[in-house]
DOMAR-58513 format. One record per residue (C-alpha): x, y, z. Coordinates in Angstrom, 2 decimals. Last residue first. Layout:
REM residues N
       x       y       z
       X       Y       Z
...
***
This chain:
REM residues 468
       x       y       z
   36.10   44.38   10.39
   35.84   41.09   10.29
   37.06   40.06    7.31
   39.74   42.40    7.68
   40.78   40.80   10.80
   40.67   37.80   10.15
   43.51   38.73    7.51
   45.72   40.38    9.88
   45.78   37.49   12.24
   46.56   34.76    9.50
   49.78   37.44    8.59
   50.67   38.30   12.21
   50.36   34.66   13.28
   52.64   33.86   10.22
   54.94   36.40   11.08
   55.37   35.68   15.01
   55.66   31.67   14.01
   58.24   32.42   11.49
   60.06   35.07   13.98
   59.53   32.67   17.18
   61.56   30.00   14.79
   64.20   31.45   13.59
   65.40   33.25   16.91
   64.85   29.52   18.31
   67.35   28.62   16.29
   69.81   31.27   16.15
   69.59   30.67   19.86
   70.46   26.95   19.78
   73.29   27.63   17.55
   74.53   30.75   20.23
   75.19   27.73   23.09
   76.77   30.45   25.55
   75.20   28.42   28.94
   73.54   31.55   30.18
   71.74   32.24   27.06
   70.61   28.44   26.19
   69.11   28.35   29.23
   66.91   31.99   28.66
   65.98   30.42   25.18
   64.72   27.17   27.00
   62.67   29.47   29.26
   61.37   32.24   26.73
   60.10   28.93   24.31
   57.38   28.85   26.43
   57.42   28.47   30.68
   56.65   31.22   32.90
   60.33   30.47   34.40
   61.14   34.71   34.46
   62.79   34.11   31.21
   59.76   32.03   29.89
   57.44   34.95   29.66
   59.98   36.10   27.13
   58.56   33.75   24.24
   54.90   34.51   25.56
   54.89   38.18   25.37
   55.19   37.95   21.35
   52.17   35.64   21.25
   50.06   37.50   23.32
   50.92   40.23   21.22
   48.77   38.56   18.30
   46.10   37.56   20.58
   45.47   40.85   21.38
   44.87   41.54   17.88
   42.80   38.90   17.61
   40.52   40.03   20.38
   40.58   44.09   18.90
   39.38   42.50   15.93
   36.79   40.65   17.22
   35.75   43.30   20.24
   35.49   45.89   17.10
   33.13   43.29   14.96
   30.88   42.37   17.99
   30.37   45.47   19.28
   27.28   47.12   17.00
   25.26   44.61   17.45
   25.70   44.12   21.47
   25.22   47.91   22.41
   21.16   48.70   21.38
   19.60   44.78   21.61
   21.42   43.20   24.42
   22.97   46.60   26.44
   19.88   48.59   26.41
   17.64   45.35   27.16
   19.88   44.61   29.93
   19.58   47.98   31.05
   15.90   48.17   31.46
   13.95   48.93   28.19
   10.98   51.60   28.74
   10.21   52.68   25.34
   12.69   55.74   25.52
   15.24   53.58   26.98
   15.67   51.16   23.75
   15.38   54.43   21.34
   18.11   56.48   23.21
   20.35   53.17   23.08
   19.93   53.20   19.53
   20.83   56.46   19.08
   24.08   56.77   21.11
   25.93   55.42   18.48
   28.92   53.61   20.02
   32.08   54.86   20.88
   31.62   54.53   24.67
   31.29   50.55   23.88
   34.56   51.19   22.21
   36.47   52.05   24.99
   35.13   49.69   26.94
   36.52   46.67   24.82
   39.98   48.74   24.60
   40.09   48.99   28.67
   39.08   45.44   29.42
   40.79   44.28   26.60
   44.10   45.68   28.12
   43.21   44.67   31.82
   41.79   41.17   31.19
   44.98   40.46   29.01
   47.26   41.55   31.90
   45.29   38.91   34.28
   45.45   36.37   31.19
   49.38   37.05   30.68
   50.08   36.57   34.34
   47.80   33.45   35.30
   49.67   31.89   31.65
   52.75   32.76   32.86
   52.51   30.83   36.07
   50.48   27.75   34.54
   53.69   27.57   31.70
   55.92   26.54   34.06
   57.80   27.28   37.98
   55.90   27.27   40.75
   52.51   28.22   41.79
   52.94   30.93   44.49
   56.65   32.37   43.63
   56.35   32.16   39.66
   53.17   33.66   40.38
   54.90   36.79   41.73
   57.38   36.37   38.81
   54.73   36.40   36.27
   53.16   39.35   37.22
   56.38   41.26   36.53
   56.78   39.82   33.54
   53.25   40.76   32.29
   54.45   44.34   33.07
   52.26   46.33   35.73
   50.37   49.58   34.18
   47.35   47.05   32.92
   47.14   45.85   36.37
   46.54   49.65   38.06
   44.84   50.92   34.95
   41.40   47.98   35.10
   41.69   48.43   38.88
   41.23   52.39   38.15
   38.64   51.71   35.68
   36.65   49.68   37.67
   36.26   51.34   40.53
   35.17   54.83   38.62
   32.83   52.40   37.08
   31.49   51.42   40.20
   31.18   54.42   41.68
   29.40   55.64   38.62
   27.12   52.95   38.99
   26.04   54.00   42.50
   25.60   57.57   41.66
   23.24   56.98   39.14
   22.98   56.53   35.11
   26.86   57.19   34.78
   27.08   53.43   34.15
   26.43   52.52   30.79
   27.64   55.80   28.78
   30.81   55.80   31.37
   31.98   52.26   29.76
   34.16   50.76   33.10
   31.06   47.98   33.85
   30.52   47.24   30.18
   34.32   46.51   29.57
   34.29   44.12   33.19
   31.50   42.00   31.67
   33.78   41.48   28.27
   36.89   41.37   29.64
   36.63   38.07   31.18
   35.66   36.25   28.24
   38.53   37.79   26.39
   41.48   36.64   29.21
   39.98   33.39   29.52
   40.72   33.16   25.27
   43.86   35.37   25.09
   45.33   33.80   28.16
   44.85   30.62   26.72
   45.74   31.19   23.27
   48.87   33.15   24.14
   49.84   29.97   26.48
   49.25   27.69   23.52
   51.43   29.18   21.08
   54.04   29.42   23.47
   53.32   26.15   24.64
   54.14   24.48   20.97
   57.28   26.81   20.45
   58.89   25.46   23.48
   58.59   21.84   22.75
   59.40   22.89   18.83
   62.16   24.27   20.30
   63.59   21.58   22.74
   63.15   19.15   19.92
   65.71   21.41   17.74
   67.98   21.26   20.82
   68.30   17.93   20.83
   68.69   17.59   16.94
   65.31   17.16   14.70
   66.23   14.20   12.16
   68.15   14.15    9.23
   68.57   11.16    6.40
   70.42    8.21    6.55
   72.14    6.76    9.96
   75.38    7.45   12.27
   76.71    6.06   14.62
   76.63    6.81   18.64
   77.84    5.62   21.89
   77.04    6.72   25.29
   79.02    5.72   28.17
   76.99    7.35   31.43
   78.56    7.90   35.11
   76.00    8.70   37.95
   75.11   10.31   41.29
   73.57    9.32   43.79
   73.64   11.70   46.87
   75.44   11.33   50.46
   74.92   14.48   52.74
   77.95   16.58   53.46
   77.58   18.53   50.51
   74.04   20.19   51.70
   72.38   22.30   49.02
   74.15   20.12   46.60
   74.87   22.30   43.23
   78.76   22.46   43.51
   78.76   18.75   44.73
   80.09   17.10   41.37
   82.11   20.30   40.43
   84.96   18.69   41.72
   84.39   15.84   39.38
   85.03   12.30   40.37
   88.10   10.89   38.64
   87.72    8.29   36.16
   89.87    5.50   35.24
   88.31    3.38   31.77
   88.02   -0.33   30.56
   86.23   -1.63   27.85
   83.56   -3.73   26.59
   82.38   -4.78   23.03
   84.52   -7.92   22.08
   85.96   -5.98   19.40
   87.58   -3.16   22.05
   85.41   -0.47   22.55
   87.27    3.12   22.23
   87.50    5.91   24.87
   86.72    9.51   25.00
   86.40   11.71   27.98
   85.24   14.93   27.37
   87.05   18.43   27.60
   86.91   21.05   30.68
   87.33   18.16   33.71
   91.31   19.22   34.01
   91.72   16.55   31.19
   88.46   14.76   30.32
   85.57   14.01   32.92
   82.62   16.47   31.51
   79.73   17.13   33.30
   75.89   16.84   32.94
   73.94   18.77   35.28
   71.07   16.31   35.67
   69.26   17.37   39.26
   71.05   14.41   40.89
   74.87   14.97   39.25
   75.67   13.60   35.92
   79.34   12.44   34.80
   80.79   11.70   31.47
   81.84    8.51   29.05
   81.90    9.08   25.58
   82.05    6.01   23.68
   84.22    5.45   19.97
   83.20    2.24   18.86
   85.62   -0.89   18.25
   82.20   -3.37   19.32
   78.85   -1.88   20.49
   78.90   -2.06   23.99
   78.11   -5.38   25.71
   80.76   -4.98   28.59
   82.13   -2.50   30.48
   84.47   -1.59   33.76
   84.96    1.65   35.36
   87.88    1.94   37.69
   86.96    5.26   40.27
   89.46    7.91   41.19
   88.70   10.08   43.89
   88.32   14.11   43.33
   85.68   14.50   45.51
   84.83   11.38   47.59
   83.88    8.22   46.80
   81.09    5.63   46.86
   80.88    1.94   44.14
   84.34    1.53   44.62
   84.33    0.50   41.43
   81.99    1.32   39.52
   79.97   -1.56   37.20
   78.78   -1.12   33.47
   76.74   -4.17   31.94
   74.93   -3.32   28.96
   71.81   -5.06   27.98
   69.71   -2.54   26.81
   70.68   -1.10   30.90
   72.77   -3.52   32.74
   74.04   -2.08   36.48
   77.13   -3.26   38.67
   78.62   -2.42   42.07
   75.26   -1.74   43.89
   74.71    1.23   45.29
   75.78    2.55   48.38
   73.25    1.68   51.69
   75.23    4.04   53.98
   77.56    7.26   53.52
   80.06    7.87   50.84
   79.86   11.38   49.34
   79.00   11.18   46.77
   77.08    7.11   46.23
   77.71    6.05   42.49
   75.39    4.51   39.96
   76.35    3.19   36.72
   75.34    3.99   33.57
   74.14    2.88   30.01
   74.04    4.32   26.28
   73.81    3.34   22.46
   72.41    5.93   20.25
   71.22    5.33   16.74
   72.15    8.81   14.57
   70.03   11.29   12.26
   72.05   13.83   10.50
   71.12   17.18   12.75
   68.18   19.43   12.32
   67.92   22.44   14.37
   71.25   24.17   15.52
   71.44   27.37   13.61
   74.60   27.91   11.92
   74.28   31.97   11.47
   73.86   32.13   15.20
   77.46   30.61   15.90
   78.33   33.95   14.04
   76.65   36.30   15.79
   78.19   35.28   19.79
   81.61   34.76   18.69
   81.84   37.94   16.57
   80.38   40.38   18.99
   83.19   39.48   21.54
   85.44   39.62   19.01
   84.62   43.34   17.96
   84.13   43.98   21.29
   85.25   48.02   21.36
   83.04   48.36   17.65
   79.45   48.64   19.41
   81.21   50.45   22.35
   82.13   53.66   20.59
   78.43   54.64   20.20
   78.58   55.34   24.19
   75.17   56.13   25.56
   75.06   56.06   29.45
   71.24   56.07   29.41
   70.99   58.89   31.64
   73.92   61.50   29.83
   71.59   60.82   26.69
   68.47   61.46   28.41
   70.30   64.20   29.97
   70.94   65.64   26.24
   67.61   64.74   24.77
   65.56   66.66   27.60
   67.40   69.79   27.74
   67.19   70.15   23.59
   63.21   69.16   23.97
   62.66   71.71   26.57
   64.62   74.03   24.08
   62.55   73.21   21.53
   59.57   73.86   23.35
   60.84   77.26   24.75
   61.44   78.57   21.09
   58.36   76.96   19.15
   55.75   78.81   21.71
   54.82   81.05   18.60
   54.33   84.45   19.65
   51.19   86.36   20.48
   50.42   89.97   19.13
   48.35   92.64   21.28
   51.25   95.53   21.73
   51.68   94.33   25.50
   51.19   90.58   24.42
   54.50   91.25   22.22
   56.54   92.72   25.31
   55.51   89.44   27.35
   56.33   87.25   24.45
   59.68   88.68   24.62
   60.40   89.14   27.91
   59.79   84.98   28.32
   61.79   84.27   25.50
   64.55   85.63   27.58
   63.77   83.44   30.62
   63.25   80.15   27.99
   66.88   81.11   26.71
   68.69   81.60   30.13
   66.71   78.52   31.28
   68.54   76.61   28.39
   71.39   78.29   28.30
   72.20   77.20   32.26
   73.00   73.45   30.83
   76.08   74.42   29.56
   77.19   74.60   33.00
   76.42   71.54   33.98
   75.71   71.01   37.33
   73.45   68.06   37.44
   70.64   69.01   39.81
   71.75   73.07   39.26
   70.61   72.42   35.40
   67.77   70.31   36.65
   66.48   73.11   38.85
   66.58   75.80   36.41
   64.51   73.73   33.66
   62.03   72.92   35.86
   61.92   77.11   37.06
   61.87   78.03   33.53
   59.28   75.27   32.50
   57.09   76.34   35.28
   57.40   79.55   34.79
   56.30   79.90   31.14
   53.88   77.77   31.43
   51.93   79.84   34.60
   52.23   82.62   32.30
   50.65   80.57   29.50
   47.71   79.42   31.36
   47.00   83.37   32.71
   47.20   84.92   29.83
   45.56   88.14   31.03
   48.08   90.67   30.08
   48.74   90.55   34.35
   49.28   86.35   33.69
   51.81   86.65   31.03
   53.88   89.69   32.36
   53.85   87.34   35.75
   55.32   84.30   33.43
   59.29   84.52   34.37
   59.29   86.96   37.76
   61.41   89.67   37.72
   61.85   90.11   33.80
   58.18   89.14   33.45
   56.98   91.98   35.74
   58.81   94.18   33.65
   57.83   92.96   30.36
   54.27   93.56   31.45
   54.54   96.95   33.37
   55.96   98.97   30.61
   53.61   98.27   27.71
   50.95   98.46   29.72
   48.28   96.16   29.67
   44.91   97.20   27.85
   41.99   98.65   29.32
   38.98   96.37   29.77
   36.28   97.37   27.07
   32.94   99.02   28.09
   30.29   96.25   27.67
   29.07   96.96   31.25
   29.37  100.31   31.45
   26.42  100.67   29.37
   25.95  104.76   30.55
   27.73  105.83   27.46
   26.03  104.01   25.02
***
């Protein structure tokens, strides 16, 4: 009708005017056809784009503005004559931009992976001959005490250990001194290793130029006779070298026996192994009971009743985001710091990170739930206890099972590098055997956290499909 004004059609933009105002100003065509969420697109990613091609001076970089600018007339000239274009141009050219300074940013060189050919090769192939069962072997060992540097009450010139007499003599000295070391009661024409250990058991060799060991034969009466020269890297550890420590030189002897037996390091594992498993069912477990309250305090469909509850979710949540957003390692080092180093440290970190993630997945699904139930328990005057113990308990318990074992699951992976930051777990024997270049030990433990890590994820999968 022609006085309806009100459903009289707005006039369209000009064919002129749009394109214009987008070639002076990338988006303002956009926003004067009335597309005002794609104009304002449109320049932000061509201003963005501008600004990190001047931040890193590229040239080659100024296409991609150029390209997202030209677009930009385009689609402006197109919403003049009512059509809209696909936004596939600008996005892939986003995605160009954001590929190539990632790859500038991470410093990627492809070249490098065949530069250290040798390097590589030393540190694979010890890997290949794990170190994990060794032929089993009686050991025969004693020491003797000596004072570094001398100072008062020394000790005594002879010890017997499994009745082995060794005695120093002098029984103090100074760097690089030479001691006479005198045995008896050794196993008879056996090969002994004699070597150093400082106070905190740094073990260290005392064969030519201190790199190889020192190797000397029993006579058949069982003792021997031996110089040795204290270490210079004896004091390297002291925090004060001045101040007199006891330290100690050990003969061990071995020979061999049937069968195999776990080496040294193969002990270590199955030492680390056993608290990994048990610090990811630890923080999994307190982790889980704690995440249950906190889920039904940051579920919206529980607490946006009143203003006070939806203060308290709103609290909640962002608590619940903050620790989730901080790595478990992270956490670990701060309680690294207040309890010390081992397995207590990592397993306050995992269990606080565990509260976070559970806490978030746990809630998520109590918003998932059928609202009918809960409808039903409030219509006939239930409180919210009653709401949440006969209306959102049922229909839980499978999802917070799985989602439980699940977490359990990458508890388990998080506990074997826990141990690099001194959480404890198999992480802080791997981290040792790192920095000291023994490759069998790691080839080891590799073997071992990815049998454990498979078998969890197999007995884990399975619960969960019973349970789900």
């Amino acid at each position: 009708m022609p006085g309806d004004a009100s459903k009289q059609e707005s006039p369209s933009p000009s064919r002129f005017v749009t394109p214009l105002l987008s070639l002076l100003v990338p988006g303002l065509g956009q926003v004067y056809a009335r597309q005002r969420y794609r104009g304002a697109g449109v320049f932000i990613c061509t201003i963005l784009t501008l600004l990190v091609a001047i931040w890193y001076g590229v040239p080659g970089w100024y296409a991609i503005p150029a390209a997202i600018w030209l677009w930009n007339l385009w689609d402006a000239a197109s919403l003049a004559e009512g059509k809209t274009r696909s936004a596939t141009l600008p996005v892939v050219a986003l995605l160009v931009m954001g590929l190539g300074i990632g790859w500038q940013a991470t410093q990627i060189d492809p070249s490098a992976l065949t530069k250290n050919l040798d390097r590589a090769s030393s540190i694979i192939r010890p890997m290949f001959h794990p170190d994990f069962i060794s032929h089993r072997e009686e050991e025969n060992t004693a020491w003797a005490a000596v004072l570094v540097p001398c100072g008062p009450n020394p000790p005594g010139p002879s010890n017997t250990v499994n009745g082995i007499t060794v005695s120093l003599s002098p029984n103090c000295a100074n760097l690089s001194d030479i001691l006479i070391l005198q045995s008896k009661g050794l196993w008879a024409n056996a090969q002994t290793e004699i070597y150093w250990q400082t106070p905190i058991g740094d073990r260290l060799p005392l064969g030519e130029g201190h790199i190889t060991p020192l190797t000397v034969t029993s006579d058949s009466q069982g003792a021997l006779n031996a110089v040795v020269q204290v270490p210079p890297q004896a004091l390297s550890a002291a925090p004060d070298p001045t101040l007199p420590l006891e330290h100690r030189v050990y003969l061990l002897q071995t020979r061999p026996l049937p069968g195999y037996q776990l080496s040294k390091n193969g002990n270590y594992i199955v030492l680390g192994i056993w608290e990994t498993l048990f610090l990811a069912l630890m923080s999994t477990t307190f982790g889980a009971l704690a995440a249950i309250p906190v889920s039904f305090l940051a579920a919206r469909n529980l607490m946006g009743g009143n203003p006070i509850t939806l203060a308290l979710y709103t609290l909640t949540r962002t608590v619940l985001n903050i620790v989730r957003a901080i790595e478990p390692l992270i956490i670990a080092i701060v309680f690294v710091v207040i309890v010390g180093l081992g397995p207590f440290a990592g397993a306050i970190a995992m269990t606080l990170h565990t509260i976070a993630a559970l806490g978030k997945l746990y809630s998520e699904v109590i918003e998932g739930i059928d609202p009918g139930p809960l409808e039903a328990i409030r219509a006939t005057g239930g409180n919210w206890t009653q709401v949440v113990r006969y209306a959102v308990i049922p229909q839980i318990v499978p999802p917070f099972s799985s989602f439980t074992m699940y977490r359990w699951d990458i508890n388990v992976r998080t506990s074997t590098i826990i141990g690099f930051v001194g959480g404890g777990g198999i992480g802080f024997y791997l981290y040792q055997w790192i920095i000291k270049g023994d490759f069998r030990a790691v080839g080891s433990s590799f073997i071992a956290i990815a049998i454990i890590v498979v078998a969890l994820d197999y007995l884990s999968a399975r619960i969960r499909a019973r349970l789900v």
